[in-house]
C-alpha positions as CSV (number, residue, x, y, z in Angstrom):
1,X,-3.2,21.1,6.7
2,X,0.0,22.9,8.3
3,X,1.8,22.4,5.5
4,X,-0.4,24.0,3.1
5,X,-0.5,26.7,5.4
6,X,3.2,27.1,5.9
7,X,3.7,26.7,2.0
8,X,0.6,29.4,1.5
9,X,2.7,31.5,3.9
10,X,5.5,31.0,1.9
11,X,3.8,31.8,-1.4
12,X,2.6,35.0,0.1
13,X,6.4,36.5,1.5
14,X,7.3,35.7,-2.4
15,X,4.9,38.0,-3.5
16,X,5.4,40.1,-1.2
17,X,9.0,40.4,-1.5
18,X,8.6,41.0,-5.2
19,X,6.2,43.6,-4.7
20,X,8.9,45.1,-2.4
21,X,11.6,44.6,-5.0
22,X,9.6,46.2,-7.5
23,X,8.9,49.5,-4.9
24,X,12.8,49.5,-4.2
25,X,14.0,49.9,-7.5
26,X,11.7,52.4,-8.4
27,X,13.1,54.4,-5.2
28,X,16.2,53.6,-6.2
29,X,16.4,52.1,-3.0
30,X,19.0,49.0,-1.9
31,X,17.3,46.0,-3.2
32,X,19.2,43.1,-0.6
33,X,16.6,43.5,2.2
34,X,13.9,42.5,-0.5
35,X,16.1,39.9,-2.0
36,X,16.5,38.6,1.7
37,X,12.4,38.4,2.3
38,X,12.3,36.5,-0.9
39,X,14.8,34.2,-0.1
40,X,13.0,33.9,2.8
41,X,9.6,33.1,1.9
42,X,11.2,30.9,-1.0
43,X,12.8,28.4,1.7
44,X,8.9,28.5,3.9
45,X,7.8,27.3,0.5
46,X,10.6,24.9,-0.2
47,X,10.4,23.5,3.4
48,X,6.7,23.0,3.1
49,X,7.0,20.7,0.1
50,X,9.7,18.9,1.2
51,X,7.5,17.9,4.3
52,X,5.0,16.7,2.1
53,X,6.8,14.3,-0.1
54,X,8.8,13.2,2.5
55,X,5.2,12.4,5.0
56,X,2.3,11.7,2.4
57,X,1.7,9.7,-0.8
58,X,-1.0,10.2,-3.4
59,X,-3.3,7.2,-3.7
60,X,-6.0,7.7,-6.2
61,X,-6.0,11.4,-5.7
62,X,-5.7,11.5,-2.0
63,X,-3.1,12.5,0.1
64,X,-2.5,9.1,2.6
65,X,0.6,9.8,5.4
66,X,3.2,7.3,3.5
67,X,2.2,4.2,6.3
68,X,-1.3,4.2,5.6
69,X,-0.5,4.4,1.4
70,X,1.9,0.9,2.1
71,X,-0.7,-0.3,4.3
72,X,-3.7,-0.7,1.7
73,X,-1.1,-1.0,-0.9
74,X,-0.1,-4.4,1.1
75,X,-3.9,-5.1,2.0
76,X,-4.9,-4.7,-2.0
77,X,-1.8,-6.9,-2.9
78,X,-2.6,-9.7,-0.1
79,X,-6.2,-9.5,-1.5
80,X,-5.6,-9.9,-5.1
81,X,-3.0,-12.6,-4.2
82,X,-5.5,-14.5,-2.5
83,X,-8.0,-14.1,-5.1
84,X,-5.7,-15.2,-8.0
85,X,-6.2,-19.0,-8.2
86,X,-9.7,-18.2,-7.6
87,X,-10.4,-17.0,-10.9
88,X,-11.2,-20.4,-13.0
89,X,-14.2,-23.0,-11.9
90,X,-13.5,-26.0,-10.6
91,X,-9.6,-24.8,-9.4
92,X,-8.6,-25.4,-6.1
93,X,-7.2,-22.4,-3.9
94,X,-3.2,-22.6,-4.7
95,X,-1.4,-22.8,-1.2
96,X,0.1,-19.1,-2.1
97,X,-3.1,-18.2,-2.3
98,X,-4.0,-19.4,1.3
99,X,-1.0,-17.4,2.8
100,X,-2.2,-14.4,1.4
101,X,-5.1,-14.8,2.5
102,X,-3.6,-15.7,6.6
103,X,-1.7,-12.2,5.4
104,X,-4.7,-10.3,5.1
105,X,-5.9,-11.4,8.0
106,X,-2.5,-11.0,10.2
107,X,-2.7,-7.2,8.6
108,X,-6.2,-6.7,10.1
109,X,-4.9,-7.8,13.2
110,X,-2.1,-6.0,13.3
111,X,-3.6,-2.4,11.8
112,X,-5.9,-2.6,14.7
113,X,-8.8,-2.3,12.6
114,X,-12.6,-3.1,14.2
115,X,-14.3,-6.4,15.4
116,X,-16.5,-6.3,11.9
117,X,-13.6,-5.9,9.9
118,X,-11.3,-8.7,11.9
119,X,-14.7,-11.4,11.4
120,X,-14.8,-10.7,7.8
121,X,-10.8,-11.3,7.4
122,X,-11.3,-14.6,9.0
123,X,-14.5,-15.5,7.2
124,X,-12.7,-14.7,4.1
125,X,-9.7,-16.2,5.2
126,X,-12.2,-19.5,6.4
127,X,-13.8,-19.8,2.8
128,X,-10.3,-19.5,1.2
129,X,-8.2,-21.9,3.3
130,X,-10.8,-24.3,4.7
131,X,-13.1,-25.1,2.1
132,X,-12.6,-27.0,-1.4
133,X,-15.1,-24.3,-3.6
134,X,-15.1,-20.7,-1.8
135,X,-17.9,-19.0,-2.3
136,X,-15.9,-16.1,-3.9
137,X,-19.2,-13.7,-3.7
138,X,-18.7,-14.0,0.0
139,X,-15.1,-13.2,0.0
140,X,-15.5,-10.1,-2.5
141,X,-18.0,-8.5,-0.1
142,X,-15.6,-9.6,3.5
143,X,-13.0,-7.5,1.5
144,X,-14.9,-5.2,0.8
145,X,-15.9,-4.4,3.8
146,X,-12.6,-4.8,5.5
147,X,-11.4,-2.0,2.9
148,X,-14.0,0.0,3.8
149,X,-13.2,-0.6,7.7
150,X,-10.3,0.7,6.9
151,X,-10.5,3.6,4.7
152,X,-13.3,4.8,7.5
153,X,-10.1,5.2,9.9
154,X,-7.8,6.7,7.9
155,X,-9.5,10.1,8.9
156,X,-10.2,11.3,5.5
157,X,-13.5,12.6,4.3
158,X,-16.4,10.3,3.9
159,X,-17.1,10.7,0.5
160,X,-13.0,10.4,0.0
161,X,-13.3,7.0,2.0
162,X,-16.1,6.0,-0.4
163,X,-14.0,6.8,-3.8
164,X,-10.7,5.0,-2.0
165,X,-12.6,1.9,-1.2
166,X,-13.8,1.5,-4.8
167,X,-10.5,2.1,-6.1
168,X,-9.1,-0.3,-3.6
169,X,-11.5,-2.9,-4.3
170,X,-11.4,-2.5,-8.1
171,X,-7.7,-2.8,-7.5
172,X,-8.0,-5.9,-5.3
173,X,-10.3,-8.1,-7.3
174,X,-9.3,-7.1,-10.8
175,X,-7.6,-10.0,-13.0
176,X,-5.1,-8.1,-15.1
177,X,-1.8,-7.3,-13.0
């Protein structure tokens, strides 16, 4: 929000200057104070994107701070990974498909996310590691709610949190790469 701020601010000296540029040489007055303000409010506007590219990511439309955007980025890829051998009756869960599936777990842990969201990693992780047919229903709706868990404390909007989880998801449990 500060950014947009600083860049609106920016935006606005611009104008301003030019406005200023255009009053001065109708006067026939010096125009380098002008040129300075535009400068000025140029290098607000400059700054202000810099700060954005360099702290946020877009994901699906949404502006993430850059660790959140590698954290569900990692979460969708351990996900999808653990999902992969999963895809064909009758075939047992491949043993990289097990570690992603400890991975999405440890990131759960480790992001600090809620009781509810750390019991369905581990159920998920449970049906995936433990038992010879998962029940991949089960798993789909542990990750989904861990995705939603997640996107909840990401401090976006709720209807933002929504969208992102079902992009997420999609992402996660889709077959092509």
């Amino acid at each position: 929000m500060l950014i947009k701020i600083v860049f609106a601010v920016g935006a606005l000296v611009v104008l301003g200057g030019l406005v200023g540029l255009l009053v001065a040489r109708n006067k026939r007055q010096p125009l380098r104070p002008t040129m300075s303000v535009i400068l000025c409010g140029a290098g607000l506007a400059v700054i202000a994107l810099l700060l954005n590219n360099l702290l946020f990511l877009s994901y699906d439309h949404v502006q993430l701070k850059k660790n959140q955007y590698y954290e569900v980025t990692s979460l969708t890829a351990n996900m999808k990974q653990s999902l992969a051998s999963s895809r064909t009756a009758n075939q047992p869960v491949s043993p990289q498909s097990k570690k992603a599936s400890k991975n999405v777990t440890y990131l759960v842990k480790n992001l600090k996310q809620s009781k509810s969201a750390k019991k369905a990693a581990q159920s998920a992780q449970q049906q995936l590691v433990h038992t010879k047919r998962p029940d991949l229903k089960l798993v789909h709706r542990q990750y989904r709610i861990i995705l939603q868990h997640y996107f909840d404390s990401t401090g976006i909007t709720a209807e933002q949190a929504n969208r992102l989880t079902a992009h997420a998801y999609h992402q996660a449990t889709s077959y092509g790469k």
